[in-house]
N, C-alpha and C positions, 0 to 999 in steps of 0.2 A: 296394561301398556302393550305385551305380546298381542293382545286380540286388536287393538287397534293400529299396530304395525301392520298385522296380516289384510286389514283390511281397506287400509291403505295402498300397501302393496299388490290387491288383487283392484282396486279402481284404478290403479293406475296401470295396470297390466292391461285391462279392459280400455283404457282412452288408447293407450299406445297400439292397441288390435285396431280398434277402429280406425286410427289413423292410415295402416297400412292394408285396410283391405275396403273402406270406402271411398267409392271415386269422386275425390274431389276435382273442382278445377284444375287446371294447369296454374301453378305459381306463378305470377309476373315479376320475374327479382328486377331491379331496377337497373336500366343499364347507363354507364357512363357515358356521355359525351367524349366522341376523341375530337380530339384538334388534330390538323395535319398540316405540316411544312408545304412547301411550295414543291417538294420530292417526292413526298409521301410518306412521309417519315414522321410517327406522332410525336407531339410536343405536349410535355409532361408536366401535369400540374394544373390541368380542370376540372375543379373539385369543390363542393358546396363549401367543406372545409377544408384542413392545411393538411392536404389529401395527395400524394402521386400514385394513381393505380402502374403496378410494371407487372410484367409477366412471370411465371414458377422460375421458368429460366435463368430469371435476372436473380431470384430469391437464393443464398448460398443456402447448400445443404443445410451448414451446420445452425442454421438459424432456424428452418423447416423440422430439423432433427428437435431442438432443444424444445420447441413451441410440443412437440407432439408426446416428449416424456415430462416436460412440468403439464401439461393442460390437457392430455387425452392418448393416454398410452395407446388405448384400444384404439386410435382413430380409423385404422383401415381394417378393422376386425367387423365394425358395427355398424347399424345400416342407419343412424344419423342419433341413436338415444341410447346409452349403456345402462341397460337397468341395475348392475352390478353398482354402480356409483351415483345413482338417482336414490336408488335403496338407502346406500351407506349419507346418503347427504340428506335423507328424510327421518333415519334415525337422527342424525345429528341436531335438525331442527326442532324435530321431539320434545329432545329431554333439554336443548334449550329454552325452550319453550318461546321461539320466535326462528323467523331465518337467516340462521347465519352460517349455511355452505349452501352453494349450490349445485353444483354435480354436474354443471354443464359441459356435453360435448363441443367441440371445435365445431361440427355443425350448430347444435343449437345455439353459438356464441356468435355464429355468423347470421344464424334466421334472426337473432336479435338483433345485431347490426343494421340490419338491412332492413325489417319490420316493423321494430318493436321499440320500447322508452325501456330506460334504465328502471322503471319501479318494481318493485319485489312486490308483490302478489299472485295466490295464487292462481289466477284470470290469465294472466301475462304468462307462467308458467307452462301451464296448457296450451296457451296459443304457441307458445314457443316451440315444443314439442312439436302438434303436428306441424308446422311451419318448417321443421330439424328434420321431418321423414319426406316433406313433400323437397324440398332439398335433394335430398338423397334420390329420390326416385327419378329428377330431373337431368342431375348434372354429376359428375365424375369424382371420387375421392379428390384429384388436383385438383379441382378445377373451384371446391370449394376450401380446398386448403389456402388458394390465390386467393380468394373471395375472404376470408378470414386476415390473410396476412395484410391484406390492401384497407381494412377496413377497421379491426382493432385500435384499440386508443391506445396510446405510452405515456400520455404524460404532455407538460409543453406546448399543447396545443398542437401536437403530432398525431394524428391520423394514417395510419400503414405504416412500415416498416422500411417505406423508401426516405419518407420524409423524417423517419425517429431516427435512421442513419445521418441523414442531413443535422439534426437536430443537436444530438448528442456528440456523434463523433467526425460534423464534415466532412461527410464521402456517403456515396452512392453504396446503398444496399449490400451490391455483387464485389465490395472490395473490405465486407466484414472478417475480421477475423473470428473465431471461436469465440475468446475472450469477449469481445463486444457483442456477438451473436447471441450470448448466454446472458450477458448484461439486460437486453433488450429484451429477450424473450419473457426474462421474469418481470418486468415491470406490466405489462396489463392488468396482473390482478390485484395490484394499488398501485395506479398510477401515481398519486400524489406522496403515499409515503414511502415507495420506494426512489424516489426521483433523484438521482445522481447526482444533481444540483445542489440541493438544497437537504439530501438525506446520503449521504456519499454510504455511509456505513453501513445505513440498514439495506440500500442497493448492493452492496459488496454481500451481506449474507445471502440475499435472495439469489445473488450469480451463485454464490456457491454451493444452493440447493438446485439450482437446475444444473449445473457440471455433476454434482452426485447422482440425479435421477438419467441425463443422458448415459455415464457409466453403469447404472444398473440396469438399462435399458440396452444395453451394448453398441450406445450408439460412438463411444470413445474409448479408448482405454485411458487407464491409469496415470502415466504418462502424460499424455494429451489433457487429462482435468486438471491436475497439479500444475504442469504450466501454462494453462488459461489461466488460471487460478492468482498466480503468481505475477503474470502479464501486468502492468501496469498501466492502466485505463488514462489516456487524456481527453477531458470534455471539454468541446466545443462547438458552436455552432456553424455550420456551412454558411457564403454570405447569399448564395443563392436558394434557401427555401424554396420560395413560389415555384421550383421547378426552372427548365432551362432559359425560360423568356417571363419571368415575372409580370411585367408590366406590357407586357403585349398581350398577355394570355389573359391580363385582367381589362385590359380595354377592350378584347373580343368577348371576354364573357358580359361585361355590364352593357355590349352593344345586344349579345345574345338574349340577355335576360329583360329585355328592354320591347322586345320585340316579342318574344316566345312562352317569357315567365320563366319562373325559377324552375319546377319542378320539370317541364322538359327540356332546359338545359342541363341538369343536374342527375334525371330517370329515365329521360326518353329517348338516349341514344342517337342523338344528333351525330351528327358527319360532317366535321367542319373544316372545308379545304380553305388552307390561307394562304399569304404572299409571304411568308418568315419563309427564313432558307436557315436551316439549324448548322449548316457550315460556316456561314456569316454572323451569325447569332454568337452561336461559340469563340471566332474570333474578336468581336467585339468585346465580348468578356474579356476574355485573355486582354487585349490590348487596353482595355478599362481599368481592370486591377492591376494590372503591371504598372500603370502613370499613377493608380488613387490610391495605391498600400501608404505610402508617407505622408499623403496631406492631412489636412488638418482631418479630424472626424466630420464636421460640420460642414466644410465643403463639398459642394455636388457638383453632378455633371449629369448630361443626356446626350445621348446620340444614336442618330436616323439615319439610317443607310438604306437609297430604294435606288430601285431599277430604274434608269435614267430612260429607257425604252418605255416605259408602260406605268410609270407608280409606280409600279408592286413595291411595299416595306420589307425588306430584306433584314434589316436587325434596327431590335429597338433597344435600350436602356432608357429607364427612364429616372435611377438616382443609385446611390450607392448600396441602400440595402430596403428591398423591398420589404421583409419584416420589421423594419424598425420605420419605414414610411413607405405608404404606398401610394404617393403623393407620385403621377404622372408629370416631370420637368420636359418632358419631350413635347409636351403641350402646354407650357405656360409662355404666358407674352415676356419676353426683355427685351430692352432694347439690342439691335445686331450690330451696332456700330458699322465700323466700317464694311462689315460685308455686303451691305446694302449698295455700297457706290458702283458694282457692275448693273443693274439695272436703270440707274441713269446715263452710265458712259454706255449702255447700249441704246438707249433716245439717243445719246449725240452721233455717236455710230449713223443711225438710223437718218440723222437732220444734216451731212453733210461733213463732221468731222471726222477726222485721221487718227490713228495710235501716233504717228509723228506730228502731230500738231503742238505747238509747245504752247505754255501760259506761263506766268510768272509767279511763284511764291513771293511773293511779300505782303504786305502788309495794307490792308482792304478793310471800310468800312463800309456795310451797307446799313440803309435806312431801313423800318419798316415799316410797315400800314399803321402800328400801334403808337409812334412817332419815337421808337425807343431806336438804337441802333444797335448790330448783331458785328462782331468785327471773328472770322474763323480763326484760329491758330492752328500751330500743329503739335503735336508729342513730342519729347526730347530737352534738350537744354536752352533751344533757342527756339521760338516762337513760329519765325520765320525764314527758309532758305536762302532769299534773297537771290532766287536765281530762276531762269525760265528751264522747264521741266516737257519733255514728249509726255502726252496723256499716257502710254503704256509706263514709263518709268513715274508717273504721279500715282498708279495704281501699285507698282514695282514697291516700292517707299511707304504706301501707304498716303500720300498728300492729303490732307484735309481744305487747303485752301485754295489749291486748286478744283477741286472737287466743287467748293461751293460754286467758284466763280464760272465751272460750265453750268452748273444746275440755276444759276442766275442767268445766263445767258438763254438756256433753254426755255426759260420760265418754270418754275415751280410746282404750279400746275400739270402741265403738261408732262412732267416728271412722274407725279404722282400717280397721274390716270396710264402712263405707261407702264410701270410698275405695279401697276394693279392688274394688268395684263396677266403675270406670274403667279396670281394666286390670292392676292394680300388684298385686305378691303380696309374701306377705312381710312385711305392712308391721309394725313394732313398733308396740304402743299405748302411746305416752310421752305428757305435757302439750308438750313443744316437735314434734309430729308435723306442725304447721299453720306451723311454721315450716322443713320441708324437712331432718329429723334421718336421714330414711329416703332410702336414696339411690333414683334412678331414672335413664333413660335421656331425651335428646333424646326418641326414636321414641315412647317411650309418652308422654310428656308431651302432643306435637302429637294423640297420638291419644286422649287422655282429655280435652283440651280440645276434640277438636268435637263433643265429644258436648254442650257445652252450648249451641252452635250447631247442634245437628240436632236441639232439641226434648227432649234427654233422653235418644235412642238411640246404643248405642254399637256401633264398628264396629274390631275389632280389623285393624292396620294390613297391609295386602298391597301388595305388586309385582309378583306375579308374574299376570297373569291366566289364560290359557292356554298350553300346550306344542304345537308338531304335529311331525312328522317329514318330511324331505321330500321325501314326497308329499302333505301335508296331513291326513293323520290325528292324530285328537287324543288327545293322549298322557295329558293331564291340564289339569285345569281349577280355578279356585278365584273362588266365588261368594260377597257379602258375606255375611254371618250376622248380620245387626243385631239390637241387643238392647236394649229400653226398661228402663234402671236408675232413671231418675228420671222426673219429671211434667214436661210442655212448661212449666208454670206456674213449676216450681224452676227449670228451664233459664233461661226468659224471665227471670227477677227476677235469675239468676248473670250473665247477659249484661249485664243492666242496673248491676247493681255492678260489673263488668268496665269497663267503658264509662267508668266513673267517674274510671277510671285515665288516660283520655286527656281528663279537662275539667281545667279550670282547678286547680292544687293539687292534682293527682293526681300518680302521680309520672312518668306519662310523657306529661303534657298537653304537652312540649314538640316530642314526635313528630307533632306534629298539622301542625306545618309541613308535614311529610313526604308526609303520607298525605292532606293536605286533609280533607274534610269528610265520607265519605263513612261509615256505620259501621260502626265497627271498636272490640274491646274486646280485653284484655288487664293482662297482670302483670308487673311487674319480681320479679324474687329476687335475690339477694345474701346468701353465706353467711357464717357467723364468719370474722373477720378480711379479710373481700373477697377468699378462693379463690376460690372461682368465682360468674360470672354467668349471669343468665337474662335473656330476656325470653320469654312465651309469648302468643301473641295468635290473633285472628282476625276474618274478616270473616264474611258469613252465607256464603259458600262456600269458603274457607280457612282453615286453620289451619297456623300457623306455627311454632316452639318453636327459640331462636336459644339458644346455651350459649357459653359463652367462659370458656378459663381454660388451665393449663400440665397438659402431661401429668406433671410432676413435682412434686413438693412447692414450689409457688411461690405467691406469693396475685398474684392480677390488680391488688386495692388499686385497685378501682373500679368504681362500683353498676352494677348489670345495666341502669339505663333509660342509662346513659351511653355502654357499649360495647357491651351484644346487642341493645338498643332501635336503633340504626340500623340495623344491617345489614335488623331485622325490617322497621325501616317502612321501608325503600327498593323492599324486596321484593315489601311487600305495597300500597305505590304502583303496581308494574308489575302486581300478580294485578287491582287495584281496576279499573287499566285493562281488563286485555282481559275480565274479567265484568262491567265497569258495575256503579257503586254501587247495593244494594239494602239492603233494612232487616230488620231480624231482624224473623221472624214471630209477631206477639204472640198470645198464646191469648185468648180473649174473656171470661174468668174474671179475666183481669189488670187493673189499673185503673193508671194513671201519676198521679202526683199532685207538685207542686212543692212541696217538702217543704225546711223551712230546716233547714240542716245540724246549727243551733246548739241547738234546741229539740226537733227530729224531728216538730213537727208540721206543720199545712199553713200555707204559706209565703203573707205578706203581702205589700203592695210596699215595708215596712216594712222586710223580712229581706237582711241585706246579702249574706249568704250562703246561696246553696235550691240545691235539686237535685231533676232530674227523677226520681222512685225509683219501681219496680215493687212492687206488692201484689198478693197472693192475695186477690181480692175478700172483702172481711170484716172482712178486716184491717187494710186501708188507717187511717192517723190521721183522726179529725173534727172537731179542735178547731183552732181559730186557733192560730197563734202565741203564747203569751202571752207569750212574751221580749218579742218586739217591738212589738205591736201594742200592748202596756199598757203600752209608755215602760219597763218596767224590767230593761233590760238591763243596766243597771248592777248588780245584785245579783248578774248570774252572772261566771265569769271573764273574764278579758281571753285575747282570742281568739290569743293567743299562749303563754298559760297562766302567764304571772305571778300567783301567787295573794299576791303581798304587796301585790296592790294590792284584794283582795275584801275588803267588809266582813265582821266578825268573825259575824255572822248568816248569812252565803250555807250554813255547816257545816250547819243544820239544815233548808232546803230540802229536800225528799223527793226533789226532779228533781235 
């Protein structure tokens, strides 16, 4: 047994010479893809598997500490192989008579990472080995200690040390205490049975062999072990896994891998500058989890915030927890209800109508091609208001019946093909079109509403801006392509009736708490029966588009300004912030006039109800009030639309 120790021991004394004094090639270790924000600022979590590479930096000592007294005391003593523990792990194989220790240093645990298959044979051995010096020769004790902590397995489908903090104790790497740091450290070398989860106890002895070995390593005192020790561990999962944008990062890797292949997304070191803005990203979080911690488990939501100037997606979500579905809702079709009605009242805009133009709610059959007939209602207790309504306050309310009856007026057709202007294809030309019959996605909703916030021009939605390889050569590139579909004039007036929806009796005047004072316009929708909601909105450099509802046949059974209306104005409280309130830019053909809701003319100090409304110079109303100003208010209806209270004469009024 000694002679074939000795002889073992001098073969391998003999591979390890050769390794270090034969010139091999240069290593090619495989480098990561970064992703980059619209700053420059990388975004964490492009990884073959459930991977965040972060830098030593970010690694707390005491986690670096613990990894290097349970898994490699010698690590900065040795120049990538400790024969000292190669020796002691090949007697132990011996007299096993099979392999059961390994002896691997932190570098050879990282040449295996990065090279090599989990099999035990001696083949994989040796390559591991010189693979562990040509390491060493190449790159820096940190520099592989990073390469070791990013890439090790824990357990859970956790990959590095950033994501097994996410995993275990939700929180980021740099906010471990000891206790968890020492928890962590011993699981790599049985993931499965030491797993906190499902093996709490025999994890608790393994923390308390690595607190023993940092102490005789003098990496703590005494003191410091016994109260990590003592520390009481809570497990739990972070809800963001994937890293800071889950589902943006998974929709630019399957566009990557689509185009490139797996392996040089994954090895080749791409450079991948996008349109996320991790400022806005982050706040959408925030303002996500803050509305969705009480709802039901099963309800979801999505929401697209992009640059109203150019596309650019600025923050994505695409559902509640990317680890439990990675199921993109930022991209599935539902119908948008009412939020679809500003790009029909911008054709009537466009064909000659006013924000004071009135129509009447009530009660309207039409016929159709099919010989069936379609009769609109509205939400609420009663069907119909029974009263004539200005087109800004029918959007203000949300009217559905009016709605139809300009979209019948316009022709339905003509709707359609306008609307499809914005982005959308497909669309059917029905009379209920303005009420959201045609379905659509979050993405294009956010990116057909900035275009009435960019003056008119539209800008179909991107992430991706440039590719390089790397050495910095550009692989591919993608430049806005803006496109003027309407007049700054239609835009300004659609803003201004947008707008309307956050004053007084509009239906999301209540968001105003939210968002304060600064402007900002937008749409509630809500579809038959309350499946699903919207809210879609913007300021003059955001645009946002919030959906909420079940991936299953379930109705939410509650209007879009009540549960996608927060999430939007929490959101667009944090974008108000960091661009500072500004005003949408009025074209100087526009005139603004204080126009009483009830009559649509220009407003008295008489009119209890006015509104500030946009006109295409020409157009604008020039006649007083006569509701108000001439005392008779009384002939028209009660502003709540009791008409059993109008005299039997108001029928024959022209107005």
């Amino acid at each position: 047994m000694r002679k074939f120790i000795t002889i073992s021991a001098l073969f391998l004394i003999l591979i390890i010479a050769l390794g270090f004094s034969f010139n091999w090639p240069e290593l090619q270790v495989p480098q990561a893809s970064i992703v980059y924000d619209i700053n420059g600022t990388p975004i964490r979590g492009l990884a073959e598997q459930n991977q965040i590479n972060i830098s030593l930096e970010e690694i707390p000592d005491s986690f670096t500490a613990a990894v290097i007294a349970i898994e490699d005391k010698n690590f900065y003593k040795h120049h990538g192989v400790d024969f000292t523990g190669i020796l002691r792990a090949l007697i132990t194989n011996i007299r096993a008579g099979k392999i059961a220790a390994g002896g691997s240093t932190i570098t050879q645990q990282t040449a295996k990472n990065l090279f090599l298959t989990n099999e035990r044979t001696l083949t994989r051995k040796i390559k591991e080995l010189f693979y562990a010096i040509q390491l060493e020769r190449q790159y820096s004790k940190d520099e592989i200690l990073t390469m070791y902590c990013n890439t090790i397995y824990f357990g859970q489908g956790a990959y590095g040390v950033e994501v097994a903090a996410r995993t275990f104790f939700a929180k980021p790497a740099r906010e471990l205490t000891l206790a968890e740091a020492s928890l962590l450290a011993g699981l790599p070398q049985w993931p499965s049975g030491y797993d906190p989860y499902n093996h709490p106890e025999a994890a608790k002895k393994r923390q308390q062999m690595v607190l023993n070995r940092m102490y005789e390593e003098n990496y703590i005192t005494a003191e410091e072990r016994d109260a990590a020790y003592q520390q009481e561990l809570v497990y739990q999962r972070a809800r963001y896994m994937g890293g800071d944008a889950p589902y943006f990062l998974a929709m630019v890797k399957e566009y990557l891998i689509d185009r490139y292949g797996d392996r040089m997304v994954f090895q080749g070191g791409l450079r991948i500058y996008t349109t996320l803005d991790l400022d806005l990203q982050q706040a959408a979080n925030q303002a996500y989890n803050q509305i969705t911690q009480d709802w039901d488990p099963d309800l979801q939501a999505a929401l697209v915030a992009v640059d109203n100037s150019n596309g650019h997606i600025r923050a994505l979500i695409g559902g509640r927890d990317y680890a439990a579905s990675n199921y993109n809702r930022a991209y599935a079709k539902r119908q948008p209800g009412s939020t679809f009605k500003p790009f029909m009242y911008s054709l009537a805009i466009q064909n000659g109508f006013t924000l004071a133009d009135r129509i009447q709610c009530e009660e309207v059959v039409f016929k159709l091609p099919t010989g069936d007939t379609y009769k609109p209602t509205d939400y609420g207790d009663e069907p119909y208001h029974w009263k004539p309504f200005t087109l800004k306050e029918a959007v203000m309310i949300s009217d559905n019946v009016v709605a139809v009856q300009v979209n019948n007026i316009l022709d339905p057709k003509q709707t359609a093909a306008h609307a499809e202007k914005f982005g959308f294809t497909n669309l059917q030309p029905v009379l209920s079109l303005p009420l959201g019959s045609n379905e659509v996605t979050p993405v294009s909703m956010a990116a057909a509403y900035a275009a009435f916030a960019n003056q008119g021009i539209f800008n179909d939605p991107v992430y991706i801006l440039r590719v390089e390889d790397a050495n910095g050569a550009l692989l591919e590139e993608h430049k806005p392509k803006p496109e003027r579909i309407i007049s700054p004039e239609n835009a300004y007036i659609i803003n201004n009736m947008l707008q309307g929806v956050m004053e007084t009796g509009g239906t999301g005047a209540h968001l105003r708490n939210i968002i304060g004072n600064a402007p900002a316009a937008g749409k509630t929708g809500t579809t038959d029966e309350f499946k699903d909601a919207w809210f879609v909105g913007y300021t003059p450099r955001v645009c946002c588009a919030v959906w909420v509802g079940y991936d299953r046949e379930k109705n939410v059974n509650s209007a879009g300004g009540v549960v996608a209306g927060p999430i939007w104005a929490n959101f667009m409280a944090a974008a108000i912030s960091k661009y500072g309130p500004v005003d949408f830019e009025k074209p100087d053909t526009v005139k603004i006039i204080n126009t009483c809701l009830d009559s649509g003319q220009v407003a008295t100090q008489a009119c209890p109800r006015t509104s500030e409304m946009a006109f295409q110079q020409g157009t604008e109303p020039d006649t007083i009030c006569y509701y108000h100003a001439t005392g008779l208010d009384w002939l028209f209806p009660d502003q709540d639309g009791d008409r059993n209270n109008e005299p039997w004469w108001e029928r024959w009024i022209p107005w």
